[in-house]
C-alpha positions as CSV (number, residue, x, y, z in Angstrom):
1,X,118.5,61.0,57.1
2,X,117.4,59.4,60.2
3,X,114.5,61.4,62.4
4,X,114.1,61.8,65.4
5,X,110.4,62.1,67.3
6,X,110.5,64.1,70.8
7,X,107.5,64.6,73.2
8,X,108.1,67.5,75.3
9,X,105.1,67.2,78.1
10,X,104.9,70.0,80.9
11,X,101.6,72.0,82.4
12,X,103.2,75.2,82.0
13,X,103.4,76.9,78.8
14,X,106.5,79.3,79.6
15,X,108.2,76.0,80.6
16,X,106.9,74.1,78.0
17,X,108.6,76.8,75.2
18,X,111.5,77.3,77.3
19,X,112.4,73.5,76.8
20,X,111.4,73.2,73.2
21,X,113.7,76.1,72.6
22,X,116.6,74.5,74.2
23,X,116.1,70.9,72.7
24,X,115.6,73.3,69.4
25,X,119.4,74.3,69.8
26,X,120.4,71.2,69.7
27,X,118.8,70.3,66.2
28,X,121.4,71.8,64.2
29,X,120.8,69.4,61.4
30,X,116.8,70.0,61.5
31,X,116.8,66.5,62.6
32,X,113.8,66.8,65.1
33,X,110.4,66.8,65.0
34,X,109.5,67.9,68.6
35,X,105.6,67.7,69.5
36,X,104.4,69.1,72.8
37,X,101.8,68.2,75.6
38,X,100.4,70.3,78.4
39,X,98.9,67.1,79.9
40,X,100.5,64.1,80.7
41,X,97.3,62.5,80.7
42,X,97.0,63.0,76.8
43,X,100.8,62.1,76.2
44,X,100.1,58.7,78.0
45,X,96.8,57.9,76.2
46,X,98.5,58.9,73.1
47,X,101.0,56.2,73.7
48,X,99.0,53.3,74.6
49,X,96.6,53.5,71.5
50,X,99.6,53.7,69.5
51,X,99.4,57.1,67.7
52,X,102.4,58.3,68.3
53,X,105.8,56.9,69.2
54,X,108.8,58.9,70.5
55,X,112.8,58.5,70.6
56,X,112.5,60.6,73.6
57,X,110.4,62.0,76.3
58,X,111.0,65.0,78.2
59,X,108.5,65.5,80.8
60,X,107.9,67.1,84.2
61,X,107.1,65.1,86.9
62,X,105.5,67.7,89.2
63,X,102.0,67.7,87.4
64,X,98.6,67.4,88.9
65,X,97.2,64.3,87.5
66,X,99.9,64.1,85.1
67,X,99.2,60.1,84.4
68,X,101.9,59.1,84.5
69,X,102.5,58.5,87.9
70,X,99.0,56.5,87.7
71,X,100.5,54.2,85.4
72,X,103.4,53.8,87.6
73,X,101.3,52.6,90.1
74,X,99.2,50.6,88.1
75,X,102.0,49.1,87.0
76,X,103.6,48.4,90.7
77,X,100.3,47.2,91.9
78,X,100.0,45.0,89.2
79,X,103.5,43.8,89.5
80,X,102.5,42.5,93.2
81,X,99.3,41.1,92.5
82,X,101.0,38.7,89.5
């Protein structure tokens, strides 16, 4: 049975459960293993060293230094500079 690894990464906690819940409806099979962030941050730093991968990554964009839009631009800036 094939498994599937979902990172669920949003600051606020009612948000955070209300979207594990619906993903959760979806796992009719019991085929997910959902693990959640409340910091992008974390999630990103998580991912570059490797120690987790993910199938899928849910995440809210509106976050106070959620990381990931610092890696976008890291990654833009270093696009140009190349």
């Amino acid at each position: 049975m094939t498994r599937y690894r979902i990172a669920v990464c949003d600051d606020e906690p009612s948000e955070l459960e209300d979207i594990v819940q619906s993903v959760k409806r979806y796992d009719v099979h019991g085929d997910f293993d959902i693990e959640n962030y409340t910091d992008g941050a974390v999630l990103l730093s998580d991912l570059q060293l490797k120690k987790n991968f993910f199938d899928l990554l849910l995440l809210d964009i509106e976050m106070p230094s959620n990381g990931f839009q610092y890696q976008v631009a890291e990654d833009r800036r270093s696009s140009f500079l190349a």
